[in-house]
N, CA and C of each residue as an Amber inpcrd file, in Angstrom:
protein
   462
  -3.6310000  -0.2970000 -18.4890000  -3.6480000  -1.1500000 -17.3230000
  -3.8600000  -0.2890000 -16.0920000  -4.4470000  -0.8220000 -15.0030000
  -4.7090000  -0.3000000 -13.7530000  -3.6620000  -0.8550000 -12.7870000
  -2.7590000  -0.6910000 -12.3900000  -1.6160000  -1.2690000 -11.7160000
  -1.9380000  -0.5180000  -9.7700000  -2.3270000  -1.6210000  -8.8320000
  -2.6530000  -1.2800000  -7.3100000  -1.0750000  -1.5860000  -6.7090000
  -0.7200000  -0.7040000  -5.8940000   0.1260000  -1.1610000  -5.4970000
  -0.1910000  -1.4300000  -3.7490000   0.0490000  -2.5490000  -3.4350000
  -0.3670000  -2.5210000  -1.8720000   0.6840000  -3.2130000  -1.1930000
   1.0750000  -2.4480000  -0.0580000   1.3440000  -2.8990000   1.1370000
   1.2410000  -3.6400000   2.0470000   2.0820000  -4.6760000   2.1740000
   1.2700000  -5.4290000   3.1370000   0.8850000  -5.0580000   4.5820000
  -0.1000000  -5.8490000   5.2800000  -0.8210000  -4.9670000   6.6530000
  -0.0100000  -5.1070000   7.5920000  -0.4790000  -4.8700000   9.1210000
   0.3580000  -4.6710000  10.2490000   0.5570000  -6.1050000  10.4020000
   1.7310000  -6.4850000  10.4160000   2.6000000  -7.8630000  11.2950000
   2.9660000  -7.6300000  12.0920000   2.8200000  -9.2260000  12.4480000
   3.8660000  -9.5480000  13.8720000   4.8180000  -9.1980000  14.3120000
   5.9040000  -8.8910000  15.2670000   7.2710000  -8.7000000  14.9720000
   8.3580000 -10.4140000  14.9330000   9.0490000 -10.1170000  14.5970000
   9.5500000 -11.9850000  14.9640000  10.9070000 -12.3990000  14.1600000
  11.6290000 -12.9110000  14.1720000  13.2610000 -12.8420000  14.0090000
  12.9930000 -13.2370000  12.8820000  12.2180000 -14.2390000  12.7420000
  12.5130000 -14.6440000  10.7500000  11.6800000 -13.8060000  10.3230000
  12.0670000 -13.1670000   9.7960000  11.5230000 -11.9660000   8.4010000
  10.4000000 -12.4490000   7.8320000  10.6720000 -13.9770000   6.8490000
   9.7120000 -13.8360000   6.1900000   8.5420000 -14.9390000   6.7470000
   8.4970000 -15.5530000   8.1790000   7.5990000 -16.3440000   8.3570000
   6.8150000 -15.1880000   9.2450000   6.5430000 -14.1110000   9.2390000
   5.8720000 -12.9570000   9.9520000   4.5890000 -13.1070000   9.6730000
   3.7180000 -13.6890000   9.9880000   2.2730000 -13.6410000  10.3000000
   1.4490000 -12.1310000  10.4640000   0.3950000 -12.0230000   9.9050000
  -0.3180000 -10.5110000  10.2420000  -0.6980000 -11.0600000  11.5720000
  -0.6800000  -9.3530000  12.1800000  -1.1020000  -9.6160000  13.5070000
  -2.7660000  -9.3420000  13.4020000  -3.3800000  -9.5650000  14.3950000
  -4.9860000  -9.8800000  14.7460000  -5.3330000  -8.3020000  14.4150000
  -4.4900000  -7.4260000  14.6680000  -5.1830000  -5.7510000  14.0140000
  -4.8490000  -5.5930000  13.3400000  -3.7330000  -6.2170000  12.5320000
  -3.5190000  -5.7270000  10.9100000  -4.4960000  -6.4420000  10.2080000
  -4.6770000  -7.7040000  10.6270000  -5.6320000  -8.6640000   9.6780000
  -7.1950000  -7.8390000   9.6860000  -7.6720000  -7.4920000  10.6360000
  -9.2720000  -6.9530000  10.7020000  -8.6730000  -5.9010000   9.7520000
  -8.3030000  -4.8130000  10.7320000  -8.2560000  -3.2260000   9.9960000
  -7.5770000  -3.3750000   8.1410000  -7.0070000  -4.3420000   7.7400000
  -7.2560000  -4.8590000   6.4090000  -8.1410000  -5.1440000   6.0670000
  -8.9260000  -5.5990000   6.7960000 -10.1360000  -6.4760000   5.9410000
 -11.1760000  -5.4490000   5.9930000 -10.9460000  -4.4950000   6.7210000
 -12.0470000  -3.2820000   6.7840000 -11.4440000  -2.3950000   5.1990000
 -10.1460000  -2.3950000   5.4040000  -9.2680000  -1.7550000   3.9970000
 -10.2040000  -1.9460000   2.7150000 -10.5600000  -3.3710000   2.5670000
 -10.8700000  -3.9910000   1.4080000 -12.0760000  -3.6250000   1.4590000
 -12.9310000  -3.7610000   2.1760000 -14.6320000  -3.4180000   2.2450000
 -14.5230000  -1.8700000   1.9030000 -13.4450000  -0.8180000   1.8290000
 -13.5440000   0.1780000   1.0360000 -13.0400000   0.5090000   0.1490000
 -11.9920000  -0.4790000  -0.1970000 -11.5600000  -0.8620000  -1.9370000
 -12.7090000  -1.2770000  -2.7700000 -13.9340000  -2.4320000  -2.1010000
 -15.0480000  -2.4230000  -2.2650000 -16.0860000  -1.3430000  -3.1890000
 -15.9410000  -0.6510000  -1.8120000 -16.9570000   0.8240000  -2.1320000
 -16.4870000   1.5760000  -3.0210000 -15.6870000   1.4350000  -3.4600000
 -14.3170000   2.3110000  -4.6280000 -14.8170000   1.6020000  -5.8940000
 -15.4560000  -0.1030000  -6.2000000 -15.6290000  -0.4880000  -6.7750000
 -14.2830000  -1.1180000  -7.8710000 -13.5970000  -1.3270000  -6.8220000
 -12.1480000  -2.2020000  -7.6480000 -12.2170000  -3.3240000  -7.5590000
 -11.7420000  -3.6980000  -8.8010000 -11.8680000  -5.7690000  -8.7470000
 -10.0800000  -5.5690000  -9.5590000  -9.9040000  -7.5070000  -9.3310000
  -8.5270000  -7.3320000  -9.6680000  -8.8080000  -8.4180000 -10.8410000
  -7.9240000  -8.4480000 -11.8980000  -7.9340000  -9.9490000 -12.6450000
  -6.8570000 -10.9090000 -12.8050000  -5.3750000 -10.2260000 -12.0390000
  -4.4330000 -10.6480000 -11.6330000  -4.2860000 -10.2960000  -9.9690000
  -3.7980000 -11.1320000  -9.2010000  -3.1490000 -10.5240000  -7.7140000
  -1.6150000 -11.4750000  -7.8870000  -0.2800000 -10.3400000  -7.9470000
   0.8330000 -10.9450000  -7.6140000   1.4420000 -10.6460000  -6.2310000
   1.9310000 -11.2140000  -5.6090000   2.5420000 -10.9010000  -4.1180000
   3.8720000 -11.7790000  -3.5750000   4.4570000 -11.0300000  -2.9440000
   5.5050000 -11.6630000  -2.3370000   5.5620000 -12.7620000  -1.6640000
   6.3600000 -13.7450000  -1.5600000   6.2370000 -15.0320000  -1.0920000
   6.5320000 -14.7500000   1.0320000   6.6400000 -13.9870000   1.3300000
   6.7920000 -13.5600000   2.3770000   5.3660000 -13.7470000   3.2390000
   4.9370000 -14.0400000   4.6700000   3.6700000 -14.7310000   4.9730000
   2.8740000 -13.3990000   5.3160000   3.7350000 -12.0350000   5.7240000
   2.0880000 -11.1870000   5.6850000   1.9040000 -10.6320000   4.0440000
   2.7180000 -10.7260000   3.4750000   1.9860000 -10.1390000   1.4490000
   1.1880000 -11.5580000   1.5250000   1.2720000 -12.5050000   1.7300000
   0.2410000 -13.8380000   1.5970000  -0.7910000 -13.8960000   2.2260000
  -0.7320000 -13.3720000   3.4010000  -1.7880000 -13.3960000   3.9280000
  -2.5420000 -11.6360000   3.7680000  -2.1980000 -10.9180000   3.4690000
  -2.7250000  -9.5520000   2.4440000  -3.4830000  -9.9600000   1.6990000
  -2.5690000 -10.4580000   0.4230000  -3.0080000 -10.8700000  -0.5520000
  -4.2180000 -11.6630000  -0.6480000  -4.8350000 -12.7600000   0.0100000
  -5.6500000 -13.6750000   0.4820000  -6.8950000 -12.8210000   0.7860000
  -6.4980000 -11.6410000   2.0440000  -7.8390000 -11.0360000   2.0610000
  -8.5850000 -10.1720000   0.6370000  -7.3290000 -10.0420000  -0.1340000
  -7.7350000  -9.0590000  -1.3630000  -9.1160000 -10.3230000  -2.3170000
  -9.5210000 -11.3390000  -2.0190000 -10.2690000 -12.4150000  -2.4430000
 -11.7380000 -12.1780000  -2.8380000 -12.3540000 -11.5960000  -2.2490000
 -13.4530000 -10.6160000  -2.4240000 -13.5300000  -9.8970000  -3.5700000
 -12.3090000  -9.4920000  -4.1260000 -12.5100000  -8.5670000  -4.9390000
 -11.4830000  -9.0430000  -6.1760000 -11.3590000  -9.6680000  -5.9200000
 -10.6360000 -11.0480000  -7.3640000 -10.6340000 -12.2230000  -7.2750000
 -12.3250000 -12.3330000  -7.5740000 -13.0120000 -14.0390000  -7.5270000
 -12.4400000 -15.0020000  -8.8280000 -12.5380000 -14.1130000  -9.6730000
 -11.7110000 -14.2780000 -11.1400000 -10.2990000 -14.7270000 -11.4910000
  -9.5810000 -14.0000000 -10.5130000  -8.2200000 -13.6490000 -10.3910000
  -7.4200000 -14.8120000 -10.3420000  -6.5030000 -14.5250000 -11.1280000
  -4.8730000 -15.9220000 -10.6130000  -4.4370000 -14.9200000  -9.6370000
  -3.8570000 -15.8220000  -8.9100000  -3.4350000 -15.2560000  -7.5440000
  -1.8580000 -15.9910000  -7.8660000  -0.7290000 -15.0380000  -7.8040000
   0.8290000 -15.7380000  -8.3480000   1.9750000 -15.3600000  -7.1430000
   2.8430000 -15.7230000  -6.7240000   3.4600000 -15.7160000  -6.0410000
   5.0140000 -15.3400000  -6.8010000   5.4200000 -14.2110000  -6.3420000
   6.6060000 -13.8920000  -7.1960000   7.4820000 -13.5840000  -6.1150000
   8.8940000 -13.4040000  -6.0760000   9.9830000 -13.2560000  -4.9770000
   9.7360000 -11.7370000  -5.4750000  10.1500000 -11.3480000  -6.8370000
  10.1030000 -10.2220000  -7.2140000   9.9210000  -8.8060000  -6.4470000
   8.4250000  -8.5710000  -5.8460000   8.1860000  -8.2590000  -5.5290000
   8.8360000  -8.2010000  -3.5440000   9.5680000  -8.7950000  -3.1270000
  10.3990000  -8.7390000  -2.2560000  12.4030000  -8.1770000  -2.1910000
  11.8060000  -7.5420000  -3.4610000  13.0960000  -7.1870000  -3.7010000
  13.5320000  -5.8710000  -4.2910000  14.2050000  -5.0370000  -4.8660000
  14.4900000  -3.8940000  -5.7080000  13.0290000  -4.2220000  -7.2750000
  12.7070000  -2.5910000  -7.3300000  12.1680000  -3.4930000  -9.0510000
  12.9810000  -3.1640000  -9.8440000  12.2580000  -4.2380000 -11.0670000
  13.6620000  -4.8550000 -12.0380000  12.4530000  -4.6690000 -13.0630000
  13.3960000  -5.1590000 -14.2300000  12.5510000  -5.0750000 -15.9040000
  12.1470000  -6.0970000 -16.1150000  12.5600000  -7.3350000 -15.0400000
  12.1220000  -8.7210000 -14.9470000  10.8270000  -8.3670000 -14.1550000
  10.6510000  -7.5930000 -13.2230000   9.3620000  -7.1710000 -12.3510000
   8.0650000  -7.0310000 -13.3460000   8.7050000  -5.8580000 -14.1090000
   7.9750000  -5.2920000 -15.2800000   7.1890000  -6.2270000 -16.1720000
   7.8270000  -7.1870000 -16.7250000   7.6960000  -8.2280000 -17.9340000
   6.7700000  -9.1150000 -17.2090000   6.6640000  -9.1330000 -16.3710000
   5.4410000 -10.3050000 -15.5640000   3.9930000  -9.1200000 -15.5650000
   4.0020000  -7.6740000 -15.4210000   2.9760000  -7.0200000 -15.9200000
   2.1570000  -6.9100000 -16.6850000   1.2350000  -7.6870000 -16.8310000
  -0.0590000  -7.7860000 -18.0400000  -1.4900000  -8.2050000 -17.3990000
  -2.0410000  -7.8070000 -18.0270000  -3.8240000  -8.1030000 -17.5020000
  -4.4500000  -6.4690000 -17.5680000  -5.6610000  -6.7430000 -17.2570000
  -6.3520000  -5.1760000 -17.2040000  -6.3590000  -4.3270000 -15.7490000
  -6.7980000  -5.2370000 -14.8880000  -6.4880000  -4.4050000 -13.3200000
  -5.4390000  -5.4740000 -12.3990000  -4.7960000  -5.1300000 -12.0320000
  -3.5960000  -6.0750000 -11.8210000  -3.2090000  -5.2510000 -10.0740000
  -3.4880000  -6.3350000  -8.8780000  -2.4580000  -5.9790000  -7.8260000
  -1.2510000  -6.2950000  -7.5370000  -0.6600000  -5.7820000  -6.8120000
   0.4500000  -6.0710000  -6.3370000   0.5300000  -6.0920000  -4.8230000
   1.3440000  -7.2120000  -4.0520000   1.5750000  -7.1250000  -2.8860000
   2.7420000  -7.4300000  -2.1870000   3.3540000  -6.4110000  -1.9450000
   4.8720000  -6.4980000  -1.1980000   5.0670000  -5.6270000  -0.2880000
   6.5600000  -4.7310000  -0.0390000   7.1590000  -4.2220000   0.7760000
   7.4280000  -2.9590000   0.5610000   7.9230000  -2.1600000   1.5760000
   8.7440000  -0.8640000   1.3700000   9.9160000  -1.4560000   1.9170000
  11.3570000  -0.5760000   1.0240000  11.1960000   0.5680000   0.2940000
  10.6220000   0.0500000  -0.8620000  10.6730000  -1.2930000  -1.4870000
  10.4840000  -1.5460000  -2.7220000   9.5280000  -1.3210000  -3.6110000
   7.9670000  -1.2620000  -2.9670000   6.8960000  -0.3930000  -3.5560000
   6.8260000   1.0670000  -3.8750000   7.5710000   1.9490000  -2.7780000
   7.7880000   3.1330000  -3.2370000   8.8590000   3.3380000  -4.2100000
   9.6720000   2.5550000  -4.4780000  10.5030000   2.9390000  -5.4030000
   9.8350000   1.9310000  -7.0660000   9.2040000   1.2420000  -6.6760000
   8.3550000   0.9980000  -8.2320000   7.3980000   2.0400000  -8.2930000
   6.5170000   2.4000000  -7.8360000   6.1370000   3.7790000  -7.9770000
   6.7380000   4.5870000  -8.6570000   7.6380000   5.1500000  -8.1190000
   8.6820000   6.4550000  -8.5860000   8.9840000   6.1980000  -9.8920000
   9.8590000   5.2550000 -10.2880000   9.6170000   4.2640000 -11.3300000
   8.9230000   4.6890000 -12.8430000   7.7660000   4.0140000 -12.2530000
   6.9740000   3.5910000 -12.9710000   6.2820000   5.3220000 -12.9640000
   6.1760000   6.3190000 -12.3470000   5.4770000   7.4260000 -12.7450000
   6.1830000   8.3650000 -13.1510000   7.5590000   8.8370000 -12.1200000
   8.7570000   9.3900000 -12.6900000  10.1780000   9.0750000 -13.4500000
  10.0680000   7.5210000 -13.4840000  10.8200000   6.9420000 -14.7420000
  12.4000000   7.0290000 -13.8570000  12.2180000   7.1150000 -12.6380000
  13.5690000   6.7090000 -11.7810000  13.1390000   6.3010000 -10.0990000
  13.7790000   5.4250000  -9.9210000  13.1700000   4.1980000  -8.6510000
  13.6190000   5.4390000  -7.2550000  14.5240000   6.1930000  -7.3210000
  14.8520000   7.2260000  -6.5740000  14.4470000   8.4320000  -6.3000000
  13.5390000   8.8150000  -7.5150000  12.6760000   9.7800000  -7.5130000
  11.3360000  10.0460000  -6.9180000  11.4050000  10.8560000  -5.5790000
   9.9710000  11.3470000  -5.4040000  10.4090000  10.7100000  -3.6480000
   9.2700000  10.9980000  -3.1600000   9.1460000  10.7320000  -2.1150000
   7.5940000  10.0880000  -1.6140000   7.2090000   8.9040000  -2.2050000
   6.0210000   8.1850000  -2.3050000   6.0180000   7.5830000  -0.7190000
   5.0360000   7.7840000  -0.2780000   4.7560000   6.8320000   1.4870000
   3.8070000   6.1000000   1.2050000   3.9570000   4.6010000   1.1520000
   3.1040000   3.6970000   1.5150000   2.8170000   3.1940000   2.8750000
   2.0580000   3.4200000   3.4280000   1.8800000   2.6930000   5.1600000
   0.9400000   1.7490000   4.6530000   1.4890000   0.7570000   6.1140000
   1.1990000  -0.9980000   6.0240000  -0.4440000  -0.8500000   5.9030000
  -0.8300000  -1.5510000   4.7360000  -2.2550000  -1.8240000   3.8980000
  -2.2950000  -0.6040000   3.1700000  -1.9610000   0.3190000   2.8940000
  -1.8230000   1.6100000   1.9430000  -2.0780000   0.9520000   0.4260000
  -2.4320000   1.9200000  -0.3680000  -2.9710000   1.1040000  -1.6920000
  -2.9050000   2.3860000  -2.4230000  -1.4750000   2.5690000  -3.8500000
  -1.2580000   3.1540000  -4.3580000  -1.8560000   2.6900000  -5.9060000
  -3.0210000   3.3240000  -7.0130000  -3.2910000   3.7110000  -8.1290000
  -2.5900000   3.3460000  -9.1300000  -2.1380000   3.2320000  -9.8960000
  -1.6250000   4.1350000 -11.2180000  -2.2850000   3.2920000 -12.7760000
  -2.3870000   4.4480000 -13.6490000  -2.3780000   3.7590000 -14.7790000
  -1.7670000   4.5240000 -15.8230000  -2.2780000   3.1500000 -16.8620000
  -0.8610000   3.4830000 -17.8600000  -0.4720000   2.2610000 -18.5890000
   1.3580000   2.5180000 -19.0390000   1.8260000   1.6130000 -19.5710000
   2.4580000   0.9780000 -18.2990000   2.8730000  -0.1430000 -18.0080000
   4.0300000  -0.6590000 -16.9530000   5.3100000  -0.2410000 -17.2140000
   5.8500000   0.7200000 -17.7940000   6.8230000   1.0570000 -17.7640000
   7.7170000   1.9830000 -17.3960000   8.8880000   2.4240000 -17.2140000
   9.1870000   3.2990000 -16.4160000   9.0990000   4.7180000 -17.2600000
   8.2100000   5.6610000 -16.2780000   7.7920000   6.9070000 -16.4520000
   6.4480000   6.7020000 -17.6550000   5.7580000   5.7910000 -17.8050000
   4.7640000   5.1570000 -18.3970000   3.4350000   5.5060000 -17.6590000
   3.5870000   5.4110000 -16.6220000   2.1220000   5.4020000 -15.7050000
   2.0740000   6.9160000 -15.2710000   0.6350000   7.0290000 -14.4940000
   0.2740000   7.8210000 -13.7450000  -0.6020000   7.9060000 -12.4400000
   0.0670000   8.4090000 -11.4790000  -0.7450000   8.3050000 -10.2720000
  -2.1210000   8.7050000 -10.2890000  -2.9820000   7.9820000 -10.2690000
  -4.3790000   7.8360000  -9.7250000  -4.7340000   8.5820000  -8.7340000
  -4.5790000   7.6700000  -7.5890000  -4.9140000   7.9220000  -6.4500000
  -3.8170000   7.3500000  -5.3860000  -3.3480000   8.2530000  -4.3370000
  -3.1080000   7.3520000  -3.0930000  -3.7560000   7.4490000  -1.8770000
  -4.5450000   6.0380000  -1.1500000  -5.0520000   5.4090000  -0.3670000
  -4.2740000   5.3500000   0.8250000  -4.4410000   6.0590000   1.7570000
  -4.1340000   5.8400000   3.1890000  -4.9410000   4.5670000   3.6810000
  -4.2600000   3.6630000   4.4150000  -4.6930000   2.3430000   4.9560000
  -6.4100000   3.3140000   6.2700000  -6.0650000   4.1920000   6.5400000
  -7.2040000   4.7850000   7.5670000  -8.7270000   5.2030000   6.3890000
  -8.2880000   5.5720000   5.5780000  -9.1920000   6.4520000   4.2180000
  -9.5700000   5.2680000   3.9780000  -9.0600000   3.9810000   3.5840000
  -9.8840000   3.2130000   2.8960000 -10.9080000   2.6170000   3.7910000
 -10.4180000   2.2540000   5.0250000 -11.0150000   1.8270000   6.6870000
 -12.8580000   2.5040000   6.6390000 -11.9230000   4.0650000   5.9290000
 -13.4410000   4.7850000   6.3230000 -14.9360000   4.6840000   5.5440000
 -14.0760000   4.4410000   4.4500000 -15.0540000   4.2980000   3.0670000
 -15.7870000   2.6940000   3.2390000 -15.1230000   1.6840000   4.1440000
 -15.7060000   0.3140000   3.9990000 -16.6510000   0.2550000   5.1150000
């Protein structure tokens, strides 16, 4: 499996957490993100994301590049990862769209086989690699995507 891990882009700021809208430069400079996920030649055949409104509205721009795709809405991914996280893992290239810390610590996870291990930086639209098994200390880092690096390539 090809497991993406992404970040969601620059939001709004705003007291309810999860009705946070992307702001007008996270939404472009994402959508420039993707036009060099594009050029990378990545497609997805799953997109899961947090029920939270900027992983939804992330997620949404990722559309381009998973015409195919179920697009699923999981809390999961707004939270610690779990083995319940894990067990929803299947398909061949599969994204993900949520938060820090919680993406960096599925990372760690999933490459060093402890959610505490390592010191992984995702910045907002960042797009972390790995493949492998979904399991912990199963995968391997690919590649990591600075939200600016991918900007450049699209």
């Amino acid at each position: 499996m090809d497991l993406f891990l992404i970040r969601h882009a620059i939001a709004e700021d705003g007291a309810d957490d999860a009705a946070r809208p992307l702001s007008d430069e996270g939404a472009k400079k994402f959508s420039r993100a993707v036009r060099g996920l594009d050029a990378l030649g990545l497609r997805f055949d799953r997109v899961l994301h947090s029920p939270k409104r900027r992983a939804v509205e992330t997620a949404e721009r990722l559309g381009p590049l998973a015409a195919d795709a179920d697009f699923e809405v999981t809390s999961l991914l707004a939270e610690p990862p779990s083995d319940e996280l894990l067990s929803h893992l299947h398909g061949r290239s599969v994204a993900l769209v949520g938060h820090e810390p919680y993406l960096s610590a599925l990372l760690a996870w999933l490459v060093v086989g402890a959610p505490d291990a390592g010191n992984f930086a995702l910045k907002k639209g960042g797009v972390a690699h790995l493949s492998g098994e979904p399991q912990p200390g199963g995968m391997r880092l690919v590649a990591l995507y600075p939200p600016k690096t991918l900007r450049e390539l699209g």
